[in-house]
Structures are given as structure tokens and as C-alpha cells.
C-alpha positions as a Markdown table, in Angstrom:
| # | Residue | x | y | z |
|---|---|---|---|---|
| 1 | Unk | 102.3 | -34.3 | -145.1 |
| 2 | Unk | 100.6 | -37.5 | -145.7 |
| 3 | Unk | 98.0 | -38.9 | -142.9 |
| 4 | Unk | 99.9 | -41.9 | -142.8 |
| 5 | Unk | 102.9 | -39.8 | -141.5 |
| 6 | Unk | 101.1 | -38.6 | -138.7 |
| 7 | Unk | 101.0 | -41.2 | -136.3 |
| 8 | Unk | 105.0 | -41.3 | -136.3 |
| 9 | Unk | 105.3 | -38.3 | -136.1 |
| 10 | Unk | 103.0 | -37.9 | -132.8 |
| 11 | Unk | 105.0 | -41.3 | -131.7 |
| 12 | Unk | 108.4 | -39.7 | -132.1 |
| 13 | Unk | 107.1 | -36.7 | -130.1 |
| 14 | Unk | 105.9 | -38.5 | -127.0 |
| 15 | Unk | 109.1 | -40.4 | -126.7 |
| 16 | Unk | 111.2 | -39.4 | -124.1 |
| 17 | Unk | 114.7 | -37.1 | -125.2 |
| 18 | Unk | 117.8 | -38.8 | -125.6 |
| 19 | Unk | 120.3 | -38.4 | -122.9 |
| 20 | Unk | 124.1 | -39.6 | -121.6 |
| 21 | Unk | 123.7 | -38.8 | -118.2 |
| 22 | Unk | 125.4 | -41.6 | -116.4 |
| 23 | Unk | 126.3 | -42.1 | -112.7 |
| 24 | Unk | 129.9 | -43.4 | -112.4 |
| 25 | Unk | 129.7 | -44.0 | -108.6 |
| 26 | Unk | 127.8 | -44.4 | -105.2 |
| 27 | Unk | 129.5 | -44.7 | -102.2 |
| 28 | Unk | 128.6 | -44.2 | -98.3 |
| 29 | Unk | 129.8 | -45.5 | -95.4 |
| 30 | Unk | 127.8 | -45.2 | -92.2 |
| 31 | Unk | 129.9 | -44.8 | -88.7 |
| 32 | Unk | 127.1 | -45.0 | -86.0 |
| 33 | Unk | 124.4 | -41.9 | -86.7 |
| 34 | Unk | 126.8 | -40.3 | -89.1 |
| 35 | Unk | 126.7 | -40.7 | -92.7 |
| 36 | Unk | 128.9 | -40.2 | -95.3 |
| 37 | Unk | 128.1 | -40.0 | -99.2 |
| 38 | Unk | 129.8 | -39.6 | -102.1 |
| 39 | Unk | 128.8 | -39.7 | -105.7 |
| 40 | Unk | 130.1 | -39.3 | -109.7 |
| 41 | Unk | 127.8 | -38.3 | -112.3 |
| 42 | Unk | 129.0 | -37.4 | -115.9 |
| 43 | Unk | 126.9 | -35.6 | -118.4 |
| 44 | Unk | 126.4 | -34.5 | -121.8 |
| 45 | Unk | 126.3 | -30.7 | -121.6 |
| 46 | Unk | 128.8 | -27.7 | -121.0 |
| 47 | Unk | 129.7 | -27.2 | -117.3 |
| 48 | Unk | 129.2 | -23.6 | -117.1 |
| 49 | Unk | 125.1 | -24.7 | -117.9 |
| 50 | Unk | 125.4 | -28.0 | -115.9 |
| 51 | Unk | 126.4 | -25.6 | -113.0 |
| 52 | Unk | 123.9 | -22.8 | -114.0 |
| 53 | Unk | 120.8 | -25.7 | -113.4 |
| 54 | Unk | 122.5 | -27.3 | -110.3 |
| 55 | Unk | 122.2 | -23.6 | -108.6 |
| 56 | Unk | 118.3 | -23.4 | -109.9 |
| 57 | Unk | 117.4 | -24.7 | -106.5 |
| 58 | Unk | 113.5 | -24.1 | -107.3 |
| 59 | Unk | 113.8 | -26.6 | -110.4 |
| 60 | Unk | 114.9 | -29.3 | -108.3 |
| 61 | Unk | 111.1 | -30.7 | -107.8 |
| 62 | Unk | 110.8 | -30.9 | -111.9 |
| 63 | Unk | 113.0 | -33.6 | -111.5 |
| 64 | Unk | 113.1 | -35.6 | -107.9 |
| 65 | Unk | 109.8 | -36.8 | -106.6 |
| 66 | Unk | 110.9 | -37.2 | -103.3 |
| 67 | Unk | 110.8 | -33.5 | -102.6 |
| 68 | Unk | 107.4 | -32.7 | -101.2 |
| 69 | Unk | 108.3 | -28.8 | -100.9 |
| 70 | Unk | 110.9 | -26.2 | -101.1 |
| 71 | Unk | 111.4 | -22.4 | -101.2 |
| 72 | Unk | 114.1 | -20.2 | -101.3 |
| 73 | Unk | 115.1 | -16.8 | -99.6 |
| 74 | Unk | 117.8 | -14.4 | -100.7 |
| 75 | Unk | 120.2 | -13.6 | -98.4 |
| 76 | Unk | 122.3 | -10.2 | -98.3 |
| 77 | Unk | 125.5 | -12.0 | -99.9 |
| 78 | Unk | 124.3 | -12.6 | -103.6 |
| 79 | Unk | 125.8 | -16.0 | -104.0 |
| 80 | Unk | 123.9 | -17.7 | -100.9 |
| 81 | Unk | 120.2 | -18.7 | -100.5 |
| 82 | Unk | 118.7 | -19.7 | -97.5 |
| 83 | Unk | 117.0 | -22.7 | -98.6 |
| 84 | Unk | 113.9 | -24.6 | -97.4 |
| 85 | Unk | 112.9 | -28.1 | -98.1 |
| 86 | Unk | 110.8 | -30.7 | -97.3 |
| 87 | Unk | 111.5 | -34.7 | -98.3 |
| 88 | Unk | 109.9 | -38.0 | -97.9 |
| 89 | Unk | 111.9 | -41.0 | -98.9 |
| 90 | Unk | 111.5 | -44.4 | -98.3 |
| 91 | Unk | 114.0 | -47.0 | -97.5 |
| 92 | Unk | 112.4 | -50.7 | -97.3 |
| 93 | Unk | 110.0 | -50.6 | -94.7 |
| 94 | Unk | 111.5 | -47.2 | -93.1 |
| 95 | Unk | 110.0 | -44.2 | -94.5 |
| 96 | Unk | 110.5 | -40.8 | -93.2 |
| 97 | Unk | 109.9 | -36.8 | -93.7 |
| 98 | Unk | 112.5 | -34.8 | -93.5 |
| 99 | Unk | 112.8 | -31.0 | -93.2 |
| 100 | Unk | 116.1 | -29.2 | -94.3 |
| 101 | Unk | 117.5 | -25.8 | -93.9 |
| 102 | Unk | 120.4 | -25.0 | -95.8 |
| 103 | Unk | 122.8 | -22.2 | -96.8 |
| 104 | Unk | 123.7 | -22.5 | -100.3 |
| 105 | Unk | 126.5 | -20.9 | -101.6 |
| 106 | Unk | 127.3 | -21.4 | -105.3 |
| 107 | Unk | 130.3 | -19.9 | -107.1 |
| 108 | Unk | 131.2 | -20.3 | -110.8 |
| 109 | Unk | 134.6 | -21.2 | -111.8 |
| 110 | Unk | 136.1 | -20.4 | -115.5 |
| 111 | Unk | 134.4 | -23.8 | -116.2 |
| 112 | Unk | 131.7 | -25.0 | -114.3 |
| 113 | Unk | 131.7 | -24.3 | -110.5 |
| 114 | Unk | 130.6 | -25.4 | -106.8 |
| 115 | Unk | 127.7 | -25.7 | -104.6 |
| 116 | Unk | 128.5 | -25.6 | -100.8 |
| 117 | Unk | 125.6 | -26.2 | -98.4 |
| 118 | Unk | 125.4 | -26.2 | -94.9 |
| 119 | Unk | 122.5 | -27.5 | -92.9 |
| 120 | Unk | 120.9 | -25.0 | -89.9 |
| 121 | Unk | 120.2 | -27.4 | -87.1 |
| 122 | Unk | 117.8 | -25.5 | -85.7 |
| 123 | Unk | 115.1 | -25.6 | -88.7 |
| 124 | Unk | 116.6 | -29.5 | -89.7 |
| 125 | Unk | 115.6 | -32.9 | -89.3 |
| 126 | Unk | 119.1 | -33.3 | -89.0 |
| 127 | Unk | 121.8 | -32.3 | -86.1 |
| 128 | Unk | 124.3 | -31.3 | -88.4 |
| 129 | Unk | 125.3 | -32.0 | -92.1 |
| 130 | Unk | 127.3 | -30.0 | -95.2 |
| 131 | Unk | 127.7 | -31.0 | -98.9 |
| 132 | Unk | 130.1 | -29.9 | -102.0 |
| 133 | Unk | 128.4 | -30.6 | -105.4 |
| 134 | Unk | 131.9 | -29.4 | -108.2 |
| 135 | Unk | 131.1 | -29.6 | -111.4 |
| 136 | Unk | 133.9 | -29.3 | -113.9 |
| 137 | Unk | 135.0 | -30.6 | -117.5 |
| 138 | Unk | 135.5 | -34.2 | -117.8 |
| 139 | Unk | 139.3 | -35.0 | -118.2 |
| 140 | Unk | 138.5 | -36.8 | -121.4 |
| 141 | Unk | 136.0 | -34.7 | -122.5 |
| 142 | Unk | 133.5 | -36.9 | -123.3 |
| 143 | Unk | 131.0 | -36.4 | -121.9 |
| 144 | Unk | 131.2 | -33.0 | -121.7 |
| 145 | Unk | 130.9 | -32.7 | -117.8 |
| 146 | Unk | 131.7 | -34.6 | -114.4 |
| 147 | Unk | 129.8 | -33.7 | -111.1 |
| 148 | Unk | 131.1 | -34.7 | -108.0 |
| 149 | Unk | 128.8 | -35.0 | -104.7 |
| 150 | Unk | 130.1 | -35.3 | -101.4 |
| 151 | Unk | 127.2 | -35.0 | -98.4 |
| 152 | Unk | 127.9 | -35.5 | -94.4 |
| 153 | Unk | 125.1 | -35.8 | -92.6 |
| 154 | Unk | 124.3 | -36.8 | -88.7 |
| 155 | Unk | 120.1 | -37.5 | -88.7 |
| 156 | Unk | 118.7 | -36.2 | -85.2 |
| 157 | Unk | 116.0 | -39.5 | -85.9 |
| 158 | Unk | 116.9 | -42.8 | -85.3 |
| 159 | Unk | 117.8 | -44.4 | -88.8 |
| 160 | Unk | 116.8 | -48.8 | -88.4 |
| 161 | Unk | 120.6 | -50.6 | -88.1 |
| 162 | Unk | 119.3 | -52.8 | -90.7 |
| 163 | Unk | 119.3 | -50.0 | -93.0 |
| 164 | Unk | 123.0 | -50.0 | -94.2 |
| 165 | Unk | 124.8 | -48.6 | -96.5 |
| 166 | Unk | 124.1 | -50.8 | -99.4 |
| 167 | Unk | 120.8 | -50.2 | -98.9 |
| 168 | Unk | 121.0 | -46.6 | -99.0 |
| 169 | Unk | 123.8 | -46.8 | -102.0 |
| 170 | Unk | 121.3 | -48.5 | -104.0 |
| 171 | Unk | 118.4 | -45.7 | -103.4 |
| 172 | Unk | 120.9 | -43.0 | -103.7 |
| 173 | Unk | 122.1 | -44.1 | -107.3 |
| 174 | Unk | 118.6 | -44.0 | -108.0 |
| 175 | Unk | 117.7 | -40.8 | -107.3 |
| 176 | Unk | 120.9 | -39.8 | -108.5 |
| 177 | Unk | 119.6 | -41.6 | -112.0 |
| 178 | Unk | 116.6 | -39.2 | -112.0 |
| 179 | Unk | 118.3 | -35.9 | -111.1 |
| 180 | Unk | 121.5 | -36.9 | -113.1 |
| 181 | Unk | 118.9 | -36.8 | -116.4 |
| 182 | Unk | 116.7 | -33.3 | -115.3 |
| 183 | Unk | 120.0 | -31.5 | -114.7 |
| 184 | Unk | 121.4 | -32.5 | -118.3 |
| 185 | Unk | 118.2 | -31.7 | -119.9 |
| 186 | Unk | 117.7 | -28.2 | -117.9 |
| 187 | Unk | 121.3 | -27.5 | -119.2 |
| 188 | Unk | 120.7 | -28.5 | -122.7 |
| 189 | Unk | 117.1 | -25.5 | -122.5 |
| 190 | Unk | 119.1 | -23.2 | -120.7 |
| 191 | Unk | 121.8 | -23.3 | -123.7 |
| 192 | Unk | 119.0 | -23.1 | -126.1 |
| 193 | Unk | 117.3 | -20.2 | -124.6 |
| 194 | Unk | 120.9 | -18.0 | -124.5 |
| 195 | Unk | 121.5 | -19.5 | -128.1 |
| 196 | Unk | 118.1 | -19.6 | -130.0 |
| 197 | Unk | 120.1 | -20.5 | -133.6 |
| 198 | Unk | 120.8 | -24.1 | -132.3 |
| 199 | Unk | 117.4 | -24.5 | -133.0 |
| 200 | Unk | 117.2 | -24.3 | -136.0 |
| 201 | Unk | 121.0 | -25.5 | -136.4 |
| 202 | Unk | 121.6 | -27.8 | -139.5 |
């Protein structure tokens, strides 16, 4: 290889992979101290590994800054994880930590699967709360995947009345952006690692 043909070549491997995550929609209404969110994501990778890195729950820092900490403990049933986090977001001029406790429950389907959570008071930030993440095959097929979100959640803080639901739309869809993009790029190693030939696949 030439020395000329070095500095491309280091160029081409700093740039950042190609990807076709997209989010479709945000939505949430707010109704007092309860809020309710709901979100479309598509994604280019199978939904059996789109749903294999959604349930890789210790991942999910890779990917979203937000999360300050998070650990996991097994729980008799071997679908569900009692999970531990710790976020800090920041809405305008409103910024808060939050600490959540949730059962996960994941379950493959033929194609894909779902993520139930449901928040333990008791160890929350939050009085109450539950969310359903399905992922399934797109109905064109193209992209390969659709992930749909829908999270209920009552703070036990006070959340600013100025803080709406646009607001809080526009920071979801951008966190949604980032973790849209690490999930589809977890699923795309995770099928590399079970299939090492694609590697070197013409």
C-alpha cells in the first residue's frame, strides 16, 4: 500500500458507521402529574437482534448519556430482571435526577418480541409508571424492523407547568435519535458475532 493511501484509509476508519435508524414519531400528552408517551422507531436490522440488544439492559449506557448508573439483578423467573437506574436529564432550565426501579420482563416472539417494565414505587423517583417496547418486522419490510414505545409515568416531583409536552416531545425524539442508532448498531455486532462469515462476506 502506498503512503499516500494511508491517510484515507485512517479517514475512512474514524468516520462514524452508516446507519437507517429513523424515528417515525413522538408523541406525549400530559394530564396534570401524569404523562403519557409514545414513540415509532424503524431500523435496519433483523428483529429477533433488534430485540436481542433492547433486552441487553447493561448496554444501555454505551448509547444514552443521560444514564448516570444502572445494574441489574436476576430474579427467580428467567425472563425478568430487577433493574436499577439512575438518570439526569435536563429540560430547559429544569434539570433533575431520577432513580428507577423496574421489573423487566422480555419475551421473544417468532419475530422480534416485547419488553414490559413496571416501576417499584418504593425504590422510584416516580409514584407509579409501566412501559411496552414491541419490536416486530416492518409491514413493508424495509427497513427491516419497527419498535414501538409506549411509557406511563406519574413523577412523585413536581415537574414546572411550563414544561409541556412539546418541550418534552422534542427531548424525547432526541434521545430516542441516539438510542434508535446504538440499538441498530448493537444488533448489526450481535449478528456478526453468531455469524462470523458476514465478515468477510463478498
Amino acid at each position: 500500500m502506498s503512503q499516500r493511501a494511508w491517510p484515507a484509509l485512517a479517514l475512512m476508519c474514524l468516520m462514524p458507521q452508516a446507519h437507517a435508524a429513523r424515528v417515525v414519531s413522538v408523541r406525549v400528552r400530559r394530564s396534570g402529574a401524569h404523562f403519557l408517551l409514545r414513540m415509532r422507531i424503524t431500523l435496519d436490522a433483523a428483529p429477533a437482534a433488534v430485540f436481542q440488544a433492547l433486552e441487553d439492559y447493561a448496554a444501555l449506557p454505551r448509547y444514552e448519556p443521560d444514564v448516570r448508573s444502572l445494574r441489574t439483578e436476576p430474579m427467580r423467573e428467567r425472563d425478568r430482571v430487577r433493574l436499577f437506574m439512575t438518570l439526569h436529564a435536563c429540560v430547559l432550565f429544569f434539570c433533575k435526577t431520577m432513580r428507577q426501579e423496574q421489573i423487566m420482563t422480555a419475551t421473544a416472539t417468532g419475530n422480534g418480541g416485547v419488553v414490559r417494565s413496571e416501576l417499584v414505587p418504593q425504590g422510584s423517583d416516580f409514584r407509579q409508571g409501566h412501559g411496552l417496547w414491541r419490536v416486530a418486522p416492518c409491514a413493508s419490510g424495509d427497513p427491516a424492523s419497527c419498535l414501538s414505545v409506549r411509557i406511563e409515568v406519574v413523577p412523585s416531583f413536581w415537574v414546572p407547568p411550563v414544561i409541556g409536552p412539546w418541550l418534552i416531545r422534542e427531548k424525547l425524539r432526541e434521545q430516542a435519535h441516539r438510542a434508535s442508532i446504538g440499538l441498530e448498531q448493537l444488533a448489526r455486532r450481535q449478528v456478526l458475532r453468531a455469524n462470523p462469515r458476514e465478515r468477510t462476506a463478498p
